[in-house]
C-alpha positions in Angstrom: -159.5 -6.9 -53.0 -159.6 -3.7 -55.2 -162.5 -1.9 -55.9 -162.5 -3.1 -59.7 -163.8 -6.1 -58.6 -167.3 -5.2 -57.2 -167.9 -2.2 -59.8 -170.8 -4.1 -60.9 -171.7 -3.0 -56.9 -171.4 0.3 -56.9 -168.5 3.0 -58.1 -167.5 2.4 -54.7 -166.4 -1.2 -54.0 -169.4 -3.1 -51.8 -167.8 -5.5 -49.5 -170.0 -8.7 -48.8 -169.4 -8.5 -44.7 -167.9 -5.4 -42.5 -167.0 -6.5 -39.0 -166.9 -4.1 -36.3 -164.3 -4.3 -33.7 -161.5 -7.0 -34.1 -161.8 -8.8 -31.2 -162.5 -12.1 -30.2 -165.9 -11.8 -31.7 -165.0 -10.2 -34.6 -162.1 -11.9 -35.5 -164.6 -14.8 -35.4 -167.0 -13.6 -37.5 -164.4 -12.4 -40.0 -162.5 -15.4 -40.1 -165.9 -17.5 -41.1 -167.3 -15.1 -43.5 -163.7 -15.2 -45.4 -163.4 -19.0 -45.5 -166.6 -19.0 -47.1 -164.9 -16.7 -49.9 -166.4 -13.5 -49.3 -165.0 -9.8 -49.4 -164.6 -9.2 -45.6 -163.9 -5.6 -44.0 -162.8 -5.7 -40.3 -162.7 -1.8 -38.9 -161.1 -1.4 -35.6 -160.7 1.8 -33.3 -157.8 1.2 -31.7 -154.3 0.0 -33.2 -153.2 -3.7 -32.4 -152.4 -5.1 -30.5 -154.1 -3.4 -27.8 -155.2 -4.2 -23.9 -158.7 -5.5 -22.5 -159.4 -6.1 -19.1 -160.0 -9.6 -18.6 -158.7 -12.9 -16.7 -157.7 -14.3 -20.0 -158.5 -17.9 -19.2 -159.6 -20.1 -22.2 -161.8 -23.1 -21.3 -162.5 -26.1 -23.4 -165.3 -24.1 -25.5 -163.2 -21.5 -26.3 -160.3 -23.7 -27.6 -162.7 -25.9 -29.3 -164.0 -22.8 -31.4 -160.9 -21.7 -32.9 -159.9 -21.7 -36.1 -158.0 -24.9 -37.3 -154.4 -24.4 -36.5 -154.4 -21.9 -34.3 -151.7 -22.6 -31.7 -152.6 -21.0 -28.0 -150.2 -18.5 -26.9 -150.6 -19.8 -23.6 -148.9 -18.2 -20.5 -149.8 -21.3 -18.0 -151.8 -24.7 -18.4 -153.9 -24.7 -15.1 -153.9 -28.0 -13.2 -155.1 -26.5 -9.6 -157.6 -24.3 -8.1 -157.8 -22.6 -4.8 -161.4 -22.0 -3.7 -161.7 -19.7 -0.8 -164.9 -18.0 0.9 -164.1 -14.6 1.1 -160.5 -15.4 2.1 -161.5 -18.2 4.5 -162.0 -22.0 4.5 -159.7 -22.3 1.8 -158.4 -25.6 0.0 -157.0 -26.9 -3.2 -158.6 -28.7 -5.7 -155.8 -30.5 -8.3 -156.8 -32.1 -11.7 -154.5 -34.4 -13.7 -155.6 -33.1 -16.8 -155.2 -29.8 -17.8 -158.6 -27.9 -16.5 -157.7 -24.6 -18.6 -155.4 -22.6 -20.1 -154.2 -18.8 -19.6 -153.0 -16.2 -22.0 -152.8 -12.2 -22.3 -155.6 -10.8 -24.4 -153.4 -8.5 -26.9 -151.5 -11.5 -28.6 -154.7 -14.0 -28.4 -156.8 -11.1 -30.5 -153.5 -10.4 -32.4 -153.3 -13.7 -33.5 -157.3 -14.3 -34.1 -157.5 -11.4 -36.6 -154.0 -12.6 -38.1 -155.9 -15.9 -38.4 -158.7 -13.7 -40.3 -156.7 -12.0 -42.2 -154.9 -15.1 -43.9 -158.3 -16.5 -44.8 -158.7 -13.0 -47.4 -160.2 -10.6 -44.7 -159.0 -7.0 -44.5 -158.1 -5.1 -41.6 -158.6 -1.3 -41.0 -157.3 0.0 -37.7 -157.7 3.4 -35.7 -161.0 4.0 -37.9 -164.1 4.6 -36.1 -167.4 3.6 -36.9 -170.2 6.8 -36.0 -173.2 4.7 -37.0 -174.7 2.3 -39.9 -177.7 3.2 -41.9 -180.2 0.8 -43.4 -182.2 3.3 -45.1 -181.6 6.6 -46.8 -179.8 8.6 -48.8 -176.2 6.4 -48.5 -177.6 3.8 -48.9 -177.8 3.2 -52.5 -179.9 0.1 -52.8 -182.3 -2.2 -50.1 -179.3 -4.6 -50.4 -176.7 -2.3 -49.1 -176.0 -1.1 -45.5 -174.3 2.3 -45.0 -171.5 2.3 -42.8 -170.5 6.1 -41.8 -167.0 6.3 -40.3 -165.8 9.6 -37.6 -165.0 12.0 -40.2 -167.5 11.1 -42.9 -166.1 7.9 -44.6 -168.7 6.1 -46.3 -168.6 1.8 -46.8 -170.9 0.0 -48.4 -171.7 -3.8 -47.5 -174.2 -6.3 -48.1 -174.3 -7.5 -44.4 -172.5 -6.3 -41.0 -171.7 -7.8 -37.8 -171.5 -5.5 -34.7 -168.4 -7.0 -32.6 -167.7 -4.1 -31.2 -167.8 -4.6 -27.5 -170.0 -3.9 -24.6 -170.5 0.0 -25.3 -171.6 -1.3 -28.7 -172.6 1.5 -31.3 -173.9 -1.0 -33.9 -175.7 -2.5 -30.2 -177.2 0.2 -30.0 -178.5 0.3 -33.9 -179.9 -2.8 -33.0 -181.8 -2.3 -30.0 -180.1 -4.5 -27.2 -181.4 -4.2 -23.9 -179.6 -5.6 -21.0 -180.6 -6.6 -17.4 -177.2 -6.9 -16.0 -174.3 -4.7 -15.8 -171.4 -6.1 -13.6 -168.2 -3.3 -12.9 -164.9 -5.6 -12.8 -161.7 -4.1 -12.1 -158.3 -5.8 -12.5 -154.9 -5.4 -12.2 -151.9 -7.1 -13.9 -148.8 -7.3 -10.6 -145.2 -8.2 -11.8 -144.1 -10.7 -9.0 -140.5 -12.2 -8.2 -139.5 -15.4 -9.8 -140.4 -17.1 -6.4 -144.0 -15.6 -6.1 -144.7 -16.8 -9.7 -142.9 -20.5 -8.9 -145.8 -20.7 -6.4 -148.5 -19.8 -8.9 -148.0 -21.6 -11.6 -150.1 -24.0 -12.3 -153.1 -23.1 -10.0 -155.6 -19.7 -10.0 -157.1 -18.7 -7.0 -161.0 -18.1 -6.5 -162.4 -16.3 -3.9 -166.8 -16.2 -3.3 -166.6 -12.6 -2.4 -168.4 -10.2 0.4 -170.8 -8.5 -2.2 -173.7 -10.5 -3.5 -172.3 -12.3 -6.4 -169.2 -10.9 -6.3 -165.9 -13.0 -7.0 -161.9 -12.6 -6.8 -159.5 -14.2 -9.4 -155.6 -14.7 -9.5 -154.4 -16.0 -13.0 -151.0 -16.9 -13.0 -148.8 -15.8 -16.4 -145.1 -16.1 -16.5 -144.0 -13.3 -14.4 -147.0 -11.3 -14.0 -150.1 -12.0 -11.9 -154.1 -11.0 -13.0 -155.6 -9.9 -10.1 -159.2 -8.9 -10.7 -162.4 -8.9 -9.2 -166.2 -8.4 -10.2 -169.2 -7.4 -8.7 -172.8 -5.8 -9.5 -172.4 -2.2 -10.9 -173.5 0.3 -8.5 -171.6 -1.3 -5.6 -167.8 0.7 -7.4 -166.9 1.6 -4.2 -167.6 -1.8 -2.2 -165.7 -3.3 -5.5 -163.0 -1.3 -5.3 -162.2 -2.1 -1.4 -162.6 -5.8 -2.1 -159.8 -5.7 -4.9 -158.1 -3.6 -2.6 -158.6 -6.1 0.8 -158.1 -9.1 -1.7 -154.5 -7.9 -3.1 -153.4 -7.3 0.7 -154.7 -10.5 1.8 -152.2 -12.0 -0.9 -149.5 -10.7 0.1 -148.9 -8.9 -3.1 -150.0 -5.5 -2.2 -146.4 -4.1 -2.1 -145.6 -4.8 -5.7 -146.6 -2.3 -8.4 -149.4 -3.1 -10.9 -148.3 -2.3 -14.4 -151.9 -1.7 -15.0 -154.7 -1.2 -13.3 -158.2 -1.2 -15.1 -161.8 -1.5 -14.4 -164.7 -2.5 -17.1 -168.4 -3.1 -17.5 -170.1 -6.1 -18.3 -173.6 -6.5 -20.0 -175.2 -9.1 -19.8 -178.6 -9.3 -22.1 -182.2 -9.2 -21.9 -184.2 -12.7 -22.5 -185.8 -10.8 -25.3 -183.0 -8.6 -26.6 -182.7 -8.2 -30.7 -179.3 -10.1 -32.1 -180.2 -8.6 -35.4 -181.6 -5.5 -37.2 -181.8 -5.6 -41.1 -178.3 -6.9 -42.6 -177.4 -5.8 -39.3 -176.3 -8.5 -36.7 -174.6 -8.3 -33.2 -172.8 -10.7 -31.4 -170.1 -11.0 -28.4 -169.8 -8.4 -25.7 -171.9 -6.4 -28.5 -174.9 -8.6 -27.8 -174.6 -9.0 -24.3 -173.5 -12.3 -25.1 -171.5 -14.1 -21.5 -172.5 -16.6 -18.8 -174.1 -14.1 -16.2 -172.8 -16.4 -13.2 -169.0 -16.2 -14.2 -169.4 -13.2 -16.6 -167.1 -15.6 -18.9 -166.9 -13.9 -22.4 -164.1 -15.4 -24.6 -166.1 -18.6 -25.1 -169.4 -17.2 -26.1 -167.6 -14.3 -28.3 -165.6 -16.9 -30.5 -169.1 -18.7 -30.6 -171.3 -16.1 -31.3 -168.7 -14.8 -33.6 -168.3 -17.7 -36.0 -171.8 -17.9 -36.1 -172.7 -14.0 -37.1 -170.0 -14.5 -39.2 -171.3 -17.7 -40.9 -174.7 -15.6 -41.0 -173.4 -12.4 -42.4 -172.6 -14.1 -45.6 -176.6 -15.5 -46.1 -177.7 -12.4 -45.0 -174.9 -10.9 -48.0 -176.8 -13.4 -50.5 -180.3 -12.1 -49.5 -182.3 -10.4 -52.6 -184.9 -9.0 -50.5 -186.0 -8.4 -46.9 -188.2 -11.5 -46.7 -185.1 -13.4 -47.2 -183.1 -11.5 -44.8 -185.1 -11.7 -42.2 -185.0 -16.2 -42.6 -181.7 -16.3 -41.9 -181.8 -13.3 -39.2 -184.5 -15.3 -37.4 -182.3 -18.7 -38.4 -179.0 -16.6 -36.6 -180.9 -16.0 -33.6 -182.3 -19.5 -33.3 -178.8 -20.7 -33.4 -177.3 -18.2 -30.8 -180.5 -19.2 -28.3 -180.4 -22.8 -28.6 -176.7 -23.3 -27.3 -175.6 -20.0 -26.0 -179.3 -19.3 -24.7 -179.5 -22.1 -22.7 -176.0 -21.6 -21.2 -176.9 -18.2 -20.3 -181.1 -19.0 -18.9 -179.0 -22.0 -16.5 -176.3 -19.1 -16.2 -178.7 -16.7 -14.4 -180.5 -19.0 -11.9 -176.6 -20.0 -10.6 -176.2 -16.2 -10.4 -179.4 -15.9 -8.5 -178.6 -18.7 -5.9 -175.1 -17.9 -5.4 -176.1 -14.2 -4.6 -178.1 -15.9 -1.8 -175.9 -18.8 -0.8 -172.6 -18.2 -1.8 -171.2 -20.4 1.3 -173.2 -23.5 -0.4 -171.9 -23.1 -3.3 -168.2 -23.2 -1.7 -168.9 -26.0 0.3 -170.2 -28.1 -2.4 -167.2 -27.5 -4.7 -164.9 -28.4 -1.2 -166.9 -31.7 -0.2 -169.3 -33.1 -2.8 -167.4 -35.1 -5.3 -170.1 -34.0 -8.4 -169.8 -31.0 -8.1 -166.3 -30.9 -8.8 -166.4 -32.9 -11.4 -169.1 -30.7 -12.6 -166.3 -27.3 -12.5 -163.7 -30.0 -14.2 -166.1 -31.1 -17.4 -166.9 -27.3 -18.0 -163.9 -26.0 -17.9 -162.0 -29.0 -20.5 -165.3 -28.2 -22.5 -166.6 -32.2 -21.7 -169.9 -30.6 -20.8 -171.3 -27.5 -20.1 -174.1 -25.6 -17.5 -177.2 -26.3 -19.6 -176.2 -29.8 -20.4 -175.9 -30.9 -16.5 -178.5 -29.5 -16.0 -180.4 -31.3 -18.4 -179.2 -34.7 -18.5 -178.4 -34.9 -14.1 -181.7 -35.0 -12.0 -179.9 -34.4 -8.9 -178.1 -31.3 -10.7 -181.9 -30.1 -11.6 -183.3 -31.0 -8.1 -180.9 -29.1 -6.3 -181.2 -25.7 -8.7 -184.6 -25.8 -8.2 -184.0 -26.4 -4.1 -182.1 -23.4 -4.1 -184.0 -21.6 -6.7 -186.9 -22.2 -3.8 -185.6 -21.5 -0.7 -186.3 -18.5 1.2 -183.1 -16.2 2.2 -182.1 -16.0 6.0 -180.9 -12.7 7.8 -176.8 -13.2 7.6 -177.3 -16.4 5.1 -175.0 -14.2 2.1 -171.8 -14.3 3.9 -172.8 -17.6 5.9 -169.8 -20.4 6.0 -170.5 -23.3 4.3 
């Protein structure tokens, strides 16, 4: 992909897509933009592989938006869960079919980008992007976006994608508002070869003691994820439970080999998923299901999509045109993703109220359970029970209705 062939472009070679941040989302985006034959830029400021803090569990959306051939580098195949209520009333729930799997983020997004890469994208690494600029003197045409690099590096593109995570500069070109930030910490515990014999196979999931707050254990090989989440503002609150939750394990005399914390952002109903040629998507758009704050699914999604997008948007001759198939991007994200997320929020909303219902539903009412089992093997998802199971609707809007009692958040079920 030398410059020589885009010098009808510019001097400088004018790619059709430049994706920023390579992961999940961005490898995506790149990935589709390249089948479709275009000249595809990914930037990324860190060198891969590289860690993210995050359970790494990859439901049946997720594996059903990879790219064809990709082969899971999966550290467990999940067949069990352990619901507990804020490390009581605890029970196993087993599946005969593998519910999910489980794999470490720096070889999943290794492997997505090498997957991106083979389809004719480029890869630039420890490069970081200041800001992009629609209009001005870079910008050489009403075609082109401007993308300035830390140092002064100019690139020139027809369309970009923003995948550049939840601090999102190209976000923040775009305009995305949020209305929920969650802090989650985690940390990754080397265990015995007898600790991980009893994992493996099954996670643990504990309804924490902070509205909406919840505890994870994801079993890989010899190491455990240990992680918990909660609304930002409560760090210190977080911080115990992780803390309480590792000791209630058993596993607080074993070493992490890292410890790390992260934000969530979750968006606005009305946020912007595009500017210009500009287009977010992923942790950059706010893009997860508020209730579980699951990302991976909705960044390959999203991803594919901005990437499929990015190369209209790359074939646009004027801003009328642009804007179609910015509006048509948007539509897409909102009518599957959207709905996931509006059903997403009201879970969030009741389950900050009633966490102890939403235990002893998953425990006792068979439905319910075979609700958590379609999600997760990708047979169904949120907004589609919701839609298509009166008693699912009747008994969101129950709980959507019903008034909180003193005590009622950390009630037993």
């Amino acid at each position: 992909m030398s410059s020589e062939n885009s010098s009808a472009d510019d001097v400088r070679q004018v790619w059709d897509v430049v994706v920023v941040g390579a992961g999940p989302a961005g490898a995506s985006a790149a990935y589709a933009a390249a089948v479709a034959g275009r000249r595809v830029l990914v930037l990324e400021k860190a060198e891969l592989p590289r860690y993210k803090t995050c359970g790494g569990g990859i439901i049946g959306p997720s594996r059903d938006a990879l790219p064809p051939g990709f082969e899971l580098p999966l550290k467990d195949r999940v067949h069990a869960v352990t619901f507990s209520h804020n490390g009581r009333f605890t029970r196993t729930r087993r599946s005969k079919q593998m519910l999910f799997g489980l794999i470490n983020r720096p070889e999943f997004d290794q492997q997505l980008v090498e997957h991106a890469q083979k389809a004719g994208a480029e890869l630039r690494t420890g490069v970081t992007v200041q800001r992009v600029e629609q209009h001005g003197s870079e910008v050489p045409d009403r075609r082109t976006v401007a993308v300035v690099l830390q140092g002064g590096e100019v690139l020139l593109a027809r369309s970009v994608v923003g995948a550049d995570g939840s601090a999102s500069r190209i976000g923040a070109h775009v305009g995305v508002k949020v209305d929920q930030v969650d802090l989650g910490l985690e940390a990754e515990i080397p265990v015995p070869e007898t600790v991980a014999e009893d994992w493996k196979g099954r996670v643990l999931i504990d309804w924490g003691p902070i509205p909406g707050s919840y505890g994870w254990v994801f079993p890989k090989g010899g190491t455990l994820t240990v992680g918990v989440i909660s609304a930002r503002g409560e760090g210190a609150a977080t911080k115990r439970y992780l803390e309480e939750f590792i000791g209630r394990l058993g596993l607080a005399g074993f070493e992490p080999s890292i410890s790390s914390g992260h934000l969530t952002r979750c968006r606005a109903d009305d946020s912007p998923l595009s500017r210009g040629r500009v287009l977010v998507c992923g942790d950059a758009a706010g893009l997860l299901e508020p209730w579980t704050r699951e990302g991976i699914s909705f960044a390959l999604r999203s991803g594919r999509l901005a990437g499929e997008w990015a190369v209209r948007i790359a074939e646009a001759h004027d801003a009328v045109d642009t804007r179609r198939q910015a509006l048509n991007y948007a539509f897409a994200v909102k009518a599957g993703l959207g709905v996931e997320m509006s059903v997403g929020k009201r879970l969030l909303t009741a389950f900050e109220r009633r966490p102890g219902l939403f235990h002893a539903a998953l425990m006792a009412f068979r439905p319910a359970w075979k609700g958590f089992k379609d999600i997760t093997r990708g047979a169904t998802s949120l907004g589609e029970i919701v839609r298509t199971h009166p008693m699912a609707q009747r008994a969101l809007t129950a709980v959507d209705r019903r008034p909180t009692t003193s005590g009622e958040v950390s009630s037993s079920p």
